[in-house]
C-alpha positions in Angstrom: 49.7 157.6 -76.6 46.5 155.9 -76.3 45.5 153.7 -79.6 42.2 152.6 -78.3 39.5 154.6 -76.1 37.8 152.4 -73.3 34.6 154.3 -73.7 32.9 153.0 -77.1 30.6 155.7 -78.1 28.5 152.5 -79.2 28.6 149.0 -80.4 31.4 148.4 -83.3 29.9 148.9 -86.9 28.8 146.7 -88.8 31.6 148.3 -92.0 34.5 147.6 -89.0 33.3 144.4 -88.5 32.7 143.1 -91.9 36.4 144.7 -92.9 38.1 143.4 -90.4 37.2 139.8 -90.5 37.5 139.6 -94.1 40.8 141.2 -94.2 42.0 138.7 -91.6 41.0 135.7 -93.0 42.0 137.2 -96.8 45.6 137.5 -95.6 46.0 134.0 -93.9 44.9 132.4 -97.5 46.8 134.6 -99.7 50.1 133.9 -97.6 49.4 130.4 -98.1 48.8 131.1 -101.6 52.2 133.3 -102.0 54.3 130.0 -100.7 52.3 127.4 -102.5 52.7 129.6 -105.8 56.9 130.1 -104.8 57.4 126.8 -104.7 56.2 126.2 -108.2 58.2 129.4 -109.5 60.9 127.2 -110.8 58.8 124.4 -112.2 58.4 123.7 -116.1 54.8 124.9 -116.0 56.1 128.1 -114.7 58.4 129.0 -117.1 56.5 128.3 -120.2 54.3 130.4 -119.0 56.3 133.3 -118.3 57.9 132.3 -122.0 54.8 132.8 -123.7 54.1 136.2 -121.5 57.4 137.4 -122.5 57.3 136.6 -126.3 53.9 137.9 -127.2 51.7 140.9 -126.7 53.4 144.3 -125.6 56.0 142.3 -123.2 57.7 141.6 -126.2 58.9 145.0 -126.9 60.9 145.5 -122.9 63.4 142.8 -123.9 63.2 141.0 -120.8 64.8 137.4 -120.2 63.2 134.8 -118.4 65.9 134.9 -115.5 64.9 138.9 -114.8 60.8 137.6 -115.0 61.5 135.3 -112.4 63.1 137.7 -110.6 60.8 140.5 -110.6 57.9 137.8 -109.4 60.1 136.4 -106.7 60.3 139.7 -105.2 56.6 140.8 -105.8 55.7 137.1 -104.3 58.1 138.1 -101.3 56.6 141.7 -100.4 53.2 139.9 -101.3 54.0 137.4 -98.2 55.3 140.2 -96.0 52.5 142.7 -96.2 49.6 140.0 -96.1 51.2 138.7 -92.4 51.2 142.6 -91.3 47.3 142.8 -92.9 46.8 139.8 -91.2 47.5 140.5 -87.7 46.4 143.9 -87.9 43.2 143.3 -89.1 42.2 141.3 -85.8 43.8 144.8 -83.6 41.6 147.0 -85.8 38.4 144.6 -84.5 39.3 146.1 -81.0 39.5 149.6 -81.4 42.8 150.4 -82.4 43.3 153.4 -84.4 47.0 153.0 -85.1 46.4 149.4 -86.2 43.8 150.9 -88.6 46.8 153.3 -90.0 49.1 150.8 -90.3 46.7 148.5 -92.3 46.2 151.1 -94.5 49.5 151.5 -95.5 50.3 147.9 -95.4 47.2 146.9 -97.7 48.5 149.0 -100.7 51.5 146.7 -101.7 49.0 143.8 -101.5 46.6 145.6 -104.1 50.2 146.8 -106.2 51.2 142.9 -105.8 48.2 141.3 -107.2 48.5 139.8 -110.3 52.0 138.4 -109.3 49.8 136.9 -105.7 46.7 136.0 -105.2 44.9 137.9 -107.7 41.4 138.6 -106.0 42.6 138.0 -102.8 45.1 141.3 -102.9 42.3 142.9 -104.3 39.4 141.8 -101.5 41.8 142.9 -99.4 42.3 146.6 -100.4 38.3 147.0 -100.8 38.1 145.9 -96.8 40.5 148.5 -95.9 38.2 151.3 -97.5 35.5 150.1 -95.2 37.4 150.8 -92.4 37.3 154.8 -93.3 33.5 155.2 -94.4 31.6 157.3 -91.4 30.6 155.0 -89.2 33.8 153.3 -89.0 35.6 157.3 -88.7 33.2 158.2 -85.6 33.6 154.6 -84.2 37.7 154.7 -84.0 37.3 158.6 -83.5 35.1 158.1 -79.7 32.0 160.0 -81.3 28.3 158.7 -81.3 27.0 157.6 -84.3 25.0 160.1 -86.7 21.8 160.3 -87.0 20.1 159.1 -89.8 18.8 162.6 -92.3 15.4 162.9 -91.4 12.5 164.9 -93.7 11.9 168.5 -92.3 8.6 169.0 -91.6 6.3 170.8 -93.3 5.6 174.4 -92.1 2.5 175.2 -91.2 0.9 178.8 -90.1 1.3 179.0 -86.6 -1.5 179.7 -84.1 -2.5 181.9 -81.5 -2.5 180.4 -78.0 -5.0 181.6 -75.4 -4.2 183.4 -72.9 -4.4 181.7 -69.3 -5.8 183.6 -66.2 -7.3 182.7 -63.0 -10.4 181.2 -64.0 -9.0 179.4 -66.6 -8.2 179.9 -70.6 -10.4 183.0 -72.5 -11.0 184.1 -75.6 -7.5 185.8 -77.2 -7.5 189.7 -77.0 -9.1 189.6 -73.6 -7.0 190.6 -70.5 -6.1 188.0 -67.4 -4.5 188.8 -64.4 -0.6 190.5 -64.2 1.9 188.5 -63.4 3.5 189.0 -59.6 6.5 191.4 -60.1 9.6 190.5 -59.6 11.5 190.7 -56.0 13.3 194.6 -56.2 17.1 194.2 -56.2 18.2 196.3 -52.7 19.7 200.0 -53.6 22.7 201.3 -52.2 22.9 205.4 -51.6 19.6 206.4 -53.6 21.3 204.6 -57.2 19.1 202.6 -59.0 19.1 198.9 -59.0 18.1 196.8 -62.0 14.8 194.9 -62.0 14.7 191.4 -61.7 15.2 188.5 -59.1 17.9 189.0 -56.4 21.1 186.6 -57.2 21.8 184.4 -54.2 24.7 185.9 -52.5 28.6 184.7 -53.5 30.9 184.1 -50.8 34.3 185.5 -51.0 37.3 183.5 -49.9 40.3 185.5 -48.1 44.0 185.0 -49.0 45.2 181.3 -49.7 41.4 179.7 -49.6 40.0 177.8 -52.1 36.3 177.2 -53.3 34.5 173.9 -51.3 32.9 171.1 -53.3 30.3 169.3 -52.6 29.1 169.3 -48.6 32.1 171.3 -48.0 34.7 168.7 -49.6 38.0 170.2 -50.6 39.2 169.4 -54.4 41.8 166.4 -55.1 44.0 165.3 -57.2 43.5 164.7 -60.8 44.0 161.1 -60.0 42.8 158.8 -56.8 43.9 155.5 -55.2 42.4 152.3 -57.1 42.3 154.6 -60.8 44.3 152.4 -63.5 47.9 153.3 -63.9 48.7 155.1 -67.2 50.4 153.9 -70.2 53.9 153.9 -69.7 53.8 152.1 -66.1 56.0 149.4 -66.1 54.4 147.9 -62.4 53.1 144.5 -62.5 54.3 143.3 -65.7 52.8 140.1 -66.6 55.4 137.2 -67.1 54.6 136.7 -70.8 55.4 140.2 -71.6 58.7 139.1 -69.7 59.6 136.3 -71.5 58.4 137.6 -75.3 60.8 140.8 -74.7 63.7 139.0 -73.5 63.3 136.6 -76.6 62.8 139.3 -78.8 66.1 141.1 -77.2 68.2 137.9 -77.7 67.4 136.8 -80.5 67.9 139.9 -82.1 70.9 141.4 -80.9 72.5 137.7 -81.9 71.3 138.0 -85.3 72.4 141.6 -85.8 76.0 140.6 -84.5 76.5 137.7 -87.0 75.1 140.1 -89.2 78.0 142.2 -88.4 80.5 139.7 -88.2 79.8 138.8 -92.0 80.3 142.2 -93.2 83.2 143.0 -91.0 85.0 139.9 -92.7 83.8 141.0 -95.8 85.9 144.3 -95.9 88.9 142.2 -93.8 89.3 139.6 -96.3 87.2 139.8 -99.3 88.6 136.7 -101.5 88.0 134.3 -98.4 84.1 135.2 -98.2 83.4 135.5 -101.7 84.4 132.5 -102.2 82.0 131.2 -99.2 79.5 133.0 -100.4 79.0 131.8 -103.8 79.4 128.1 -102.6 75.3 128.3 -101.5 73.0 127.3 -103.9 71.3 130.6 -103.6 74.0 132.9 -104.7 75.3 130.8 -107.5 72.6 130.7 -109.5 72.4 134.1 -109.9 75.0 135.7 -112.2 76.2 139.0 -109.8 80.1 140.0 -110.2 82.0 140.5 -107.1 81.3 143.6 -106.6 77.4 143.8 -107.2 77.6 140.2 -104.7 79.5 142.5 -101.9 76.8 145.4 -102.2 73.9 143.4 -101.9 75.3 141.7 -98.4 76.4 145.0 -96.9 73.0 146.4 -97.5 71.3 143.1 -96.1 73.6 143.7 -93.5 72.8 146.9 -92.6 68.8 146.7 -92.9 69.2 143.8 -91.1 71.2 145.1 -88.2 68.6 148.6 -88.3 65.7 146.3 -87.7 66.5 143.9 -84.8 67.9 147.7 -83.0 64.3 148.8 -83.6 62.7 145.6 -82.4 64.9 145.9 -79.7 63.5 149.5 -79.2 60.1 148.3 -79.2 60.4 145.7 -77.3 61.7 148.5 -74.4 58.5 150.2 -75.1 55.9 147.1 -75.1 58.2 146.2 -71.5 57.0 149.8 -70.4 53.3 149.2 -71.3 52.8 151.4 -74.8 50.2 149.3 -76.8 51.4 151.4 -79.9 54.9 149.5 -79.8 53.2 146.2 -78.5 51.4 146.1 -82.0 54.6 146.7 -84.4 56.1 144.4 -82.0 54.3 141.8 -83.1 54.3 143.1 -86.5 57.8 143.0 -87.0 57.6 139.3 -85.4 55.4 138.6 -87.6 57.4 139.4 -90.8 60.5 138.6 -89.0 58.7 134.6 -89.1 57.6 134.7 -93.2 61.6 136.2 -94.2 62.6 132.3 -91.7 60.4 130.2 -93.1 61.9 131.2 -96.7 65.0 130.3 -95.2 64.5 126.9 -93.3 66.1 124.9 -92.1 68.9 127.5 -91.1 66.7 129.6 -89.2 64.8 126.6 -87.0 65.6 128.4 -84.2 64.5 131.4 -85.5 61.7 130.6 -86.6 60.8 128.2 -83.3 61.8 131.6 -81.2 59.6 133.9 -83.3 56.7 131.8 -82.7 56.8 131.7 -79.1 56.9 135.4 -79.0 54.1 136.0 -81.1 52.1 133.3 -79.1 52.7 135.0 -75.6 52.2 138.2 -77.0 48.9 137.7 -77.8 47.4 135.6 -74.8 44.6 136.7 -72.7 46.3 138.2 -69.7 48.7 140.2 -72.1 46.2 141.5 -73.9 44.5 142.3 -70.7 47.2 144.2 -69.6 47.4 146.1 -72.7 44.2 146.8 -72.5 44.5 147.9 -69.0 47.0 150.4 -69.8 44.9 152.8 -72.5 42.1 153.6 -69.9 42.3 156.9 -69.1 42.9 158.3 -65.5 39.6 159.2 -63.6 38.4 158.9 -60.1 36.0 156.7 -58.5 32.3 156.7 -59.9 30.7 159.0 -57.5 33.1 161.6 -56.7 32.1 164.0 -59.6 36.0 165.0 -59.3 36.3 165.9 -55.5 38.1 163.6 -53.0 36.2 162.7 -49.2 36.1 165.6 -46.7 39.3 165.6 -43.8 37.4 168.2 -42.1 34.9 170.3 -41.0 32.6 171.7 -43.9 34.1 175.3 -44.6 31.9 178.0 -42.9 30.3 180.7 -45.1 31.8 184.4 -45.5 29.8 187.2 -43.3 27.5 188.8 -45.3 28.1 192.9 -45.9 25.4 194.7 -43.7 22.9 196.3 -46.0 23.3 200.0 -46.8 27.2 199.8 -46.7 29.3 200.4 -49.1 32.4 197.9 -49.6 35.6 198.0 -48.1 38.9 197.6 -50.2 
């Protein structure tokens, strides 16, 4: 699956360009502003606010304590945080060309708009108005290969046409006189007294016996679709760069550790449930909130479990980035990416993680792995010159005899 074309109908528009910068840059400042505003959630400020919200106006009437408030914008701050990294990167992939990135975005961007007033505020929205410019016509034909419309021009006004002169040999006369006929055509040659129709003579075809094959140019046979020194598809896993190496086996480490301890918790969970329970509710995290055993042991299986699913699929597309699909090299990094904002909420448990995560995203997006990338999503041609037909290995094929005039054809 190519995700980019290597042969831009034309220079990027001016909508992609303007869209994708600003949705960059809007994301990095309204993660920023998601942890800045989290880390005042619990202060007194906060919660007279969300006091006053709660006690006057319409909010009054959904009976909703200050403890459920906080948690609703806890969890809008948190999908807030998540989309705006995936915005973030993706806007800089949609900058180069890549259509799946520009999917992706899309999606990605509505939770930021939905998450607004809990996040940002004009930020989420800036950010939803610079996705649409990534879809107007320019942008369409841009990420689509085609050249650019032209700009609607005036039709002309119709005017009464004119009679030309006529042209002979001594030059143009008067129109209605008479010049000199034009030569006739060469007679097409008859066969048994049947009329042949009027016009040039076709050059002669030549016919090719059993198991020959039409010549190409100067008698060159046809190749294959694909000559020595063309760029090896997507999917090639020769010449991997050492980056790519290292990022994937991180990424494969790191995850299938995470999703065994994952495993390991629920597994003594269901062995022995008063032993973890209690364990459980000794972090600070867990006792504040009021759940009853068994709400406290659904909400860690199901962490478990999404958990668990998503370091198999990074696993999965790490396989695929290793085997050079640039589709799976850009979730790669977006799952890195959110992988890095869901550690850094949890530091300092997850240093490693977090130092880990880092590294990856870092070498999977350094010049020669982009390169490679890059590399990968030209599409298979031959040399510029060849017009499709490989160098001759022999003698230029020699012409068919030509039927004797007069004859008829032998079957």
């Amino acid at each position: 699956m190519n995700a980019m074309s290597s042969n831009a109908p034309g220079p990027r528009p001016r909508q992609v360009t303007i869209g994708g910068w600003v949705v960059a840059v809007a994301s990095l400042m309204l993660v920023v502003s998601v942890f800045d505003t989290m880390g005042n959630l619990h202060s007194v400020d906060t919660r007279d606010q969300l006091t006053r919200a709660l006690t006057s106006g319409s909010a009054k009437s959904l009976g909703i304590s200050l403890d459920q408030a906080l948690a609703v914008v806890r969890a809008a701050l948190f999908v807030a945080a998540v989309a705006g990294v995936v915005t973030g990167i993706l806007g800089i992939f949609v900058l180069q060309r890549h259509a799946v990135a520009r999917i992706v975005l899309t999606i990605a961007a509505v939770p930021v708009v939905l998450t607004a007033p809990f996040a940002g505020g004009f930020l989420g929205v800036l950010i939803g108005g610079s996705t649409a410019l990534l879809w107007s016509r320019p942008a369409r034909d841009w990420f689509a290969g085609r050249p650019p419309a032209p700009p609607s021009q005036p039709q002309p006004r119709q005017t009464q046409p004119t009679r030309p002169l006529s042209t002979g040999p001594d030059g143009p006369s008067a129109p209605g006189s008479t010049s000199a006929p034009a030569a006739a055509p060469t007679p097409w040659p008859t066969t048994g007294g049947t009329a042949a129709p009027t016009g040039p003579v076709p050059p002669p075809q030549p016919t090719y016996g059993w198991g020959q094959q039409p010549a190409g140019p100067a008698g060159w046979a046809p190749a294959y679709p694909m000559a020595p020194g063309a760029p090896a598809a997507a999917g090639s896993t020769r010449s991997v760069p050492t980056q790519v190496r290292v990022a994937c086996i991180i990424t494969w480490v790191f995850s299938l550790v995470t999703a065994g301890l994952y495993l390991l918790v629920a597994g003594a969970l269901l062995v022995d449930r008063a032993e973890m329970l209690d364990l459980l509710r000794d972090n600070p995290a867990v006792r504040d909130r009021s759940l009853t055993d068994d709400e406290l042991v659904t909400v860690v299986v199901v962490a478990a479990s999404l958990v668990v699913i998503w370091c198999l699929a990074a696993c999965v597309l790490a396989i695929l980035a290793w085997r050079r699909h640039s589709w799976a090299w850009i979730l790669l990094l977006v799952s890195i990416g959110v992988a890095t904002v869901v550690e850094l909420l949890a530091l300092p448990y997850t240093l490693l993680h977090v130092a880990a995560a880092v590294t990856a995203l870092r070498l999977l997006l350094v010049a020669p792995t982009r390169a490679w990338f890059r590399e990968g999503e030209q599409p298979t041609s031959l040399p510029p010159g060849h017009g499709g037909w490989a160098p001759p290995t022999g003698p230029p094929l020699s012409p068919p005899p030509q039927q004797p005039p007069g004859k008829p054809p032998v079957w």
